[in-house]
Kinemage of the C-alpha trace (Angstrom):
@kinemage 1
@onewidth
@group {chain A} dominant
@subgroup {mainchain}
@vectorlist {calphas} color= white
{ca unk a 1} P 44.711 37.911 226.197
{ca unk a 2} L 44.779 41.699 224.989
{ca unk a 3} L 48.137 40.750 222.487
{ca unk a 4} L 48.755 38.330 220.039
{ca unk a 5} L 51.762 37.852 218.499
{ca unk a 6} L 52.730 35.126 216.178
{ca unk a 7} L 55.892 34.438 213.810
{ca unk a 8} L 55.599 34.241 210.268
{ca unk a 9} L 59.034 33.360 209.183
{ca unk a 10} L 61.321 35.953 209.954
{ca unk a 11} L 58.556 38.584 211.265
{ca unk a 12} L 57.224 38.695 213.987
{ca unk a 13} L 53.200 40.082 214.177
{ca unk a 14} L 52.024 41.819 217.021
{ca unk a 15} L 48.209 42.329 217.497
{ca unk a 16} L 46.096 44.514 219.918
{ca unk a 17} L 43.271 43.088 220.486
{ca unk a 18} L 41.084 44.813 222.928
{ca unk a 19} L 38.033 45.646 220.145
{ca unk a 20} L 35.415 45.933 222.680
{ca unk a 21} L 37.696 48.910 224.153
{ca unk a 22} L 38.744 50.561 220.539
{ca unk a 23} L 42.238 48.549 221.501
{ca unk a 24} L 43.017 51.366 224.377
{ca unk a 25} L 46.314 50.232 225.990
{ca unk a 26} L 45.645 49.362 229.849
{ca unk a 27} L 48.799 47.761 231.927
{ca unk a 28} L 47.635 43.871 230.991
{ca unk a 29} L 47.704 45.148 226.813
{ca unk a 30} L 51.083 46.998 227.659
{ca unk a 31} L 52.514 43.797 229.433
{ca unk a 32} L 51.676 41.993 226.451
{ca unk a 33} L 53.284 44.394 223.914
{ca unk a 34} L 56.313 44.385 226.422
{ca unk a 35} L 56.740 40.856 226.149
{ca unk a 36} L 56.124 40.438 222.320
{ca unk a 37} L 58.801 43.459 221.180
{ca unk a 38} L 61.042 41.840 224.172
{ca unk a 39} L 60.936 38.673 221.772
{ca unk a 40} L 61.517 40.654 218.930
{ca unk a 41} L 64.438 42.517 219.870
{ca unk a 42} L 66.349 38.861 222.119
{ca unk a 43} L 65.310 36.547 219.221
{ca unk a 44} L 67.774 36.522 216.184
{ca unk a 45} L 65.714 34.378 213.850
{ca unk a 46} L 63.390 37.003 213.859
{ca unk a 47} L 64.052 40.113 211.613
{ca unk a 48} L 61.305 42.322 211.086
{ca unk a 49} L 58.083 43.007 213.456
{ca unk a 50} L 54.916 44.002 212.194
{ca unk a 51} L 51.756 45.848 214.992
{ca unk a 52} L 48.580 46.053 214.077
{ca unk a 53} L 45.022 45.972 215.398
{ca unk a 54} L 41.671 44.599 214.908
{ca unk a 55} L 39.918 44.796 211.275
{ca unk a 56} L 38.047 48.184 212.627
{ca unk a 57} L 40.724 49.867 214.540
{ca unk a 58} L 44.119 50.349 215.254
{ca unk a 59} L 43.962 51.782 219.195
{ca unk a 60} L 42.753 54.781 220.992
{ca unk a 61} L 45.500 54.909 222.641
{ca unk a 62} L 45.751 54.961 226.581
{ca unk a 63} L 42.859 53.685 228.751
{ca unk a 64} L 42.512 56.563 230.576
{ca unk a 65} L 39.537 55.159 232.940
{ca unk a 66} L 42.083 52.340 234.838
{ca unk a 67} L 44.948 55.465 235.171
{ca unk a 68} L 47.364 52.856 235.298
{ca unk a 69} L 50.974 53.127 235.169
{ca unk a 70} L 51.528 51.728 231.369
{ca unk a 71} L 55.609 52.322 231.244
{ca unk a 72} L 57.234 49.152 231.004
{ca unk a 73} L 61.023 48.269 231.996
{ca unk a 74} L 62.702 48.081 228.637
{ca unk a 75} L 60.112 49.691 226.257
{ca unk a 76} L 58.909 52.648 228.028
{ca unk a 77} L 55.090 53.569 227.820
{ca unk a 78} L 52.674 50.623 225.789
{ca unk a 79} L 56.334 48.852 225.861
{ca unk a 80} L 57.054 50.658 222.305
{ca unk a 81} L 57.328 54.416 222.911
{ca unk a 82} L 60.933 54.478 224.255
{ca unk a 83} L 62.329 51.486 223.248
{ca unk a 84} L 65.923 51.328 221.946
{ca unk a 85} L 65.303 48.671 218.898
{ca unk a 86} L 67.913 47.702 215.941
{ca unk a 87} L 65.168 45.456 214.166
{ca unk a 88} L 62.580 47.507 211.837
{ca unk a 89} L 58.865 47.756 213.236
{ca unk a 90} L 55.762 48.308 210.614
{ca unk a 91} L 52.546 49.675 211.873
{ca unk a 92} L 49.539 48.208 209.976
{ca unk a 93} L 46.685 50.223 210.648
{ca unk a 94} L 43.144 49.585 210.057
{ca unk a 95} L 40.406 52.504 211.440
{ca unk a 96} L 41.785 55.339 213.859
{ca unk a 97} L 45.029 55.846 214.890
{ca unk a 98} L 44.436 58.117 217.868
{ca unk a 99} L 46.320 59.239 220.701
{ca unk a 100} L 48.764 56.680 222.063
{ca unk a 101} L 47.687 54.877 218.787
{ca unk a 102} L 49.295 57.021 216.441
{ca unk a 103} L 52.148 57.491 219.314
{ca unk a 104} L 52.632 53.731 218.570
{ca unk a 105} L 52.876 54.214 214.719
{ca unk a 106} L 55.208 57.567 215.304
{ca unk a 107} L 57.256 55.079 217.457
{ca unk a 108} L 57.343 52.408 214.254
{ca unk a 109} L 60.034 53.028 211.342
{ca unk a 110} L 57.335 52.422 208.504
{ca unk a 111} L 53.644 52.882 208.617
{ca unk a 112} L 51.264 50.888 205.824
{ca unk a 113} L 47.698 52.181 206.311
{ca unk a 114} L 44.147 51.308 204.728
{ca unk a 115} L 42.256 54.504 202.865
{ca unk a 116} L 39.836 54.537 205.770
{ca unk a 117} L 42.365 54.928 208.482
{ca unk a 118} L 42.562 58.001 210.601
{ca unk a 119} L 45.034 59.282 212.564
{ca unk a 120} L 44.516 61.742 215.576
{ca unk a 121} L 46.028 63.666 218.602
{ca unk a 122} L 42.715 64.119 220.646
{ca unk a 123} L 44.469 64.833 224.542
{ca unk a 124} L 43.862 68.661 224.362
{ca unk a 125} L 40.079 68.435 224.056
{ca unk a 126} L 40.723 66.370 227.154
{ca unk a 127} L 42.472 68.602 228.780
{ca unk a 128} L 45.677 67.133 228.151
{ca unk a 129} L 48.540 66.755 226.170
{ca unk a 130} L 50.134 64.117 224.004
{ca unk a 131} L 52.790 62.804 226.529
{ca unk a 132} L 54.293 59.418 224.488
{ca unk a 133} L 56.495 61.433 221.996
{ca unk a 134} L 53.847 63.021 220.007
{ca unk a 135} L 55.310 66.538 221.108
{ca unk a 136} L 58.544 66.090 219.036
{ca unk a 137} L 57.788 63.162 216.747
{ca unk a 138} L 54.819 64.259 214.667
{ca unk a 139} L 56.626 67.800 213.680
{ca unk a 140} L 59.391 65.308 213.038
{ca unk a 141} L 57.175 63.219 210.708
{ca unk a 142} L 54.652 65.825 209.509
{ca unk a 143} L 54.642 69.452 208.546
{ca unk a 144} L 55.103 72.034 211.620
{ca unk a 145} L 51.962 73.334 211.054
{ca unk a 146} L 49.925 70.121 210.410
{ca unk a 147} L 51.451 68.464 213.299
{ca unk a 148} L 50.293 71.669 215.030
{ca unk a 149} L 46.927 71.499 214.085
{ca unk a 150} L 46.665 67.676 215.064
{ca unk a 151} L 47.665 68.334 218.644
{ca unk a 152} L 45.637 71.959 219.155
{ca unk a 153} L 42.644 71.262 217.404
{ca unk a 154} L 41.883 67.507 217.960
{ca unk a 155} L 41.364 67.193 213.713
{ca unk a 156} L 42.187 63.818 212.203
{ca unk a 157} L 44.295 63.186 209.229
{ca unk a 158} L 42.584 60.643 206.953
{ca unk a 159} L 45.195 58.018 205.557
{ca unk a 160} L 45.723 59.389 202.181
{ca unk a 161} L 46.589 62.868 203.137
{ca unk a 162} L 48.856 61.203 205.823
{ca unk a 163} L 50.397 59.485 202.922
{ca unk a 164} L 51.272 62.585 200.800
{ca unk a 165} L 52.664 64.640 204.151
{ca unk a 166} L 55.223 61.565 204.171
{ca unk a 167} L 53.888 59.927 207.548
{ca unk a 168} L 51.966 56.660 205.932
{ca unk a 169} L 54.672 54.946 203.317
{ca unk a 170} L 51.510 53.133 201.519
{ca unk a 171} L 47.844 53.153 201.797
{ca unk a 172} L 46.246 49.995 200.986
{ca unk a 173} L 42.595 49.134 200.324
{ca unk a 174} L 40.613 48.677 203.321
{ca unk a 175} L 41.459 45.144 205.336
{ca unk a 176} L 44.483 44.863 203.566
{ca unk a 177} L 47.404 47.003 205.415
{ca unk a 178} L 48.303 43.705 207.316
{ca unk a 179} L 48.510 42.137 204.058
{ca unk a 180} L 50.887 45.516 202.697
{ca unk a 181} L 52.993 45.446 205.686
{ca unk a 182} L 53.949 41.679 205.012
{ca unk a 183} L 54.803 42.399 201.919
{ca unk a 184} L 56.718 44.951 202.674
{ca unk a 185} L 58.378 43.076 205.614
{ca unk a 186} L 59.339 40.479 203.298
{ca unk a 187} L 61.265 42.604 201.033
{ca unk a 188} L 63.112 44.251 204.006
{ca unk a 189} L 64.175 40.190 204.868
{ca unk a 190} L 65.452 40.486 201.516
{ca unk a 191} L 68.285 42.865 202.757
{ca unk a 192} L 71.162 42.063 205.091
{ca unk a 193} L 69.963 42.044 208.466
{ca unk a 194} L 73.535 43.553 209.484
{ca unk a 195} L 72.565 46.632 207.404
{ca unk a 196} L 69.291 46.765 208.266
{ca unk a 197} L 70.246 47.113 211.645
{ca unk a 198} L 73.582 49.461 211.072
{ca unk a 199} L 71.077 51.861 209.007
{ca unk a 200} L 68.584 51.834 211.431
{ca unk a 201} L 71.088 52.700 214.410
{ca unk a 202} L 73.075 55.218 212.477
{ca unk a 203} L 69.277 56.540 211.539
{ca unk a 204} L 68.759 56.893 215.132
{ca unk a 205} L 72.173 58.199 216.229
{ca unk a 206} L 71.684 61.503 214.435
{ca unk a 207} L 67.953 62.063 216.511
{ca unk a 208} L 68.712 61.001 220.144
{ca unk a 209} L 69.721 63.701 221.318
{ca unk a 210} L 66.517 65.505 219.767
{ca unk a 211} L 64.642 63.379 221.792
{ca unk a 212} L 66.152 63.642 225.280
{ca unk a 213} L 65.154 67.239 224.586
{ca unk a 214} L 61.653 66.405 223.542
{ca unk a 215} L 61.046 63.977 226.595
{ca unk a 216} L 62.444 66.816 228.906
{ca unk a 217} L 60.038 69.673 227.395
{ca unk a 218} L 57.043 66.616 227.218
{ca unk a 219} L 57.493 66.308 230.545
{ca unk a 220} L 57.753 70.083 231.872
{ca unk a 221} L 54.509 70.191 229.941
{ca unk a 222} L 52.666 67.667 231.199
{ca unk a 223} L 53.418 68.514 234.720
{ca unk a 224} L 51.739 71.747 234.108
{ca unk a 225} L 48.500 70.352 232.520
{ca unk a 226} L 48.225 67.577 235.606
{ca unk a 227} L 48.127 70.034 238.171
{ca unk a 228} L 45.558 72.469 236.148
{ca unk a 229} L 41.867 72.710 236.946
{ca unk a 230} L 41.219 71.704 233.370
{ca unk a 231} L 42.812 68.331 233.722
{ca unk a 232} L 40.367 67.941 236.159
{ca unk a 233} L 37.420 69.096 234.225
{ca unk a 234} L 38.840 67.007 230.888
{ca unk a 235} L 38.794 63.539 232.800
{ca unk a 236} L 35.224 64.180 234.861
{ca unk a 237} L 33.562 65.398 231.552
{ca unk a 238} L 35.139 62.002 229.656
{ca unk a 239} L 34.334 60.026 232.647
{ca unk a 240} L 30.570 61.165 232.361
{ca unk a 241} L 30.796 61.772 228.210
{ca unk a 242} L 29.863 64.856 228.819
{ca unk a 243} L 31.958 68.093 227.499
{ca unk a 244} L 34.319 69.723 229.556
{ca unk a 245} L 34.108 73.146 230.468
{ca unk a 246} L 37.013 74.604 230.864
{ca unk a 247} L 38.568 77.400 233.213
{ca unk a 248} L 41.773 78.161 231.283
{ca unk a 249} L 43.458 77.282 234.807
């Protein structure tokens, strides 16, 4: 098994664990996710959902060597990225955040993260581009220009600069952002669950049409950048850890 999810009261804990890959999301780790935010959403006893990964990372995000189709029924891509959800979703993160990994966390209301987390957009140095809401969720989250940076230069953002651009609520010491998110989990079962939810929804309300407009433009652009000569290049150097050279075409 690639997830693990388990209930601790009212939350629900979802873990990728896939260390021996850096927790990259291939279609049996995006089944799993699937299933365990499927149980978070259906399930009424449960009120708050925590992800997280393994004590050294979070996830690198897709597994770009199986190239398999990782968009699931209800959730959308990883079973997260598009997902409609009324219940609030903490990202715990431990090590890099990169790629689909910090997609994932974007994708989460709250993010707790230790002081030696990282976060990352790395697709353009492989010839691609950030196509699980990345585009129009980290200028959402971040500064213009630093979300900018992120997804031109391939730079990471170490957790406590994350924190004081807004996009981590709380750094933790290291091994102990599961242990933060709980905590802050717990006080969110504090609240009424019927305002929790109405918050959350009227939250959302106010940015869906934003992001029909963002999946439209993330998907005009990565049409281009699949059909381009430097796709091609990006995934044969990766393939062969090698680096790319590009053609600009």
């Amino acid at each position: 098994m690639t997830v693990r999810y388990e209930r601790q009261g009212r939350v629900l804990v979802v873990r990728i664990d896939r260390e021996e890959r850096r927790n990259a999301i291939d279609r049996e780790t995006a089944e799993g996710l699937e299933e365990a935010f499927d149980l978070l959403d259906d399930d009424d006893d449960l009120w708050v959902g925590v992800v997280t990964g393994t004590p050294r990372v979070f996830s690198a995000g897709t597994d770009i060597r199986e190239r398999a189709d990782l968009r699931m029924p209800r959730g959308g891509e990883y079973g997260i990225i598009r997902r409609t959800r009324i219940k609030p979703l903490i990202a715990a993160v431990e090590g890099y955040a990169l790629g689909g990994g910090f997609e994932i966390a974007l994708a989460c209301d709250l993010v707790v993260a230790a002081r030696t987390a990282e976060f990352g957009l790395p697709e353009a140095r492989r010839g691609l581009v950030a196509a699980s809401g990345a585009l129009f969720r980290a200028p959402r989250a971040l500064p213009v220009n630093v979300a900018r940076e992120l997804l031109i230069t391939g730079r990471t953002l170490a957790a406590e600069r994350a924190f004081t651009l807004g996009v981590v609520n709380e750094v933790t010491d290291t091994g102990e952002a599961l242990a933060g998110a709980m905590a802050m989990a717990l006080e969110i079962c504090e609240a009424s669950p019927v305002a929790v939810r109405e918050t959350l929804r009227a939250l959302d309300a106010q940015t869906s049409t934003q992001d029909e407009r963002g999946w439209e433009a993330t998907a005009d652009a990565l049409g281009v950048v699949l059909a381009s000569e430097d796709f091609r290049a990006g995934i044969e150097a990766f393939a062969r850890r090698g680096r790319p050279v590009w053609s600009g075409r």
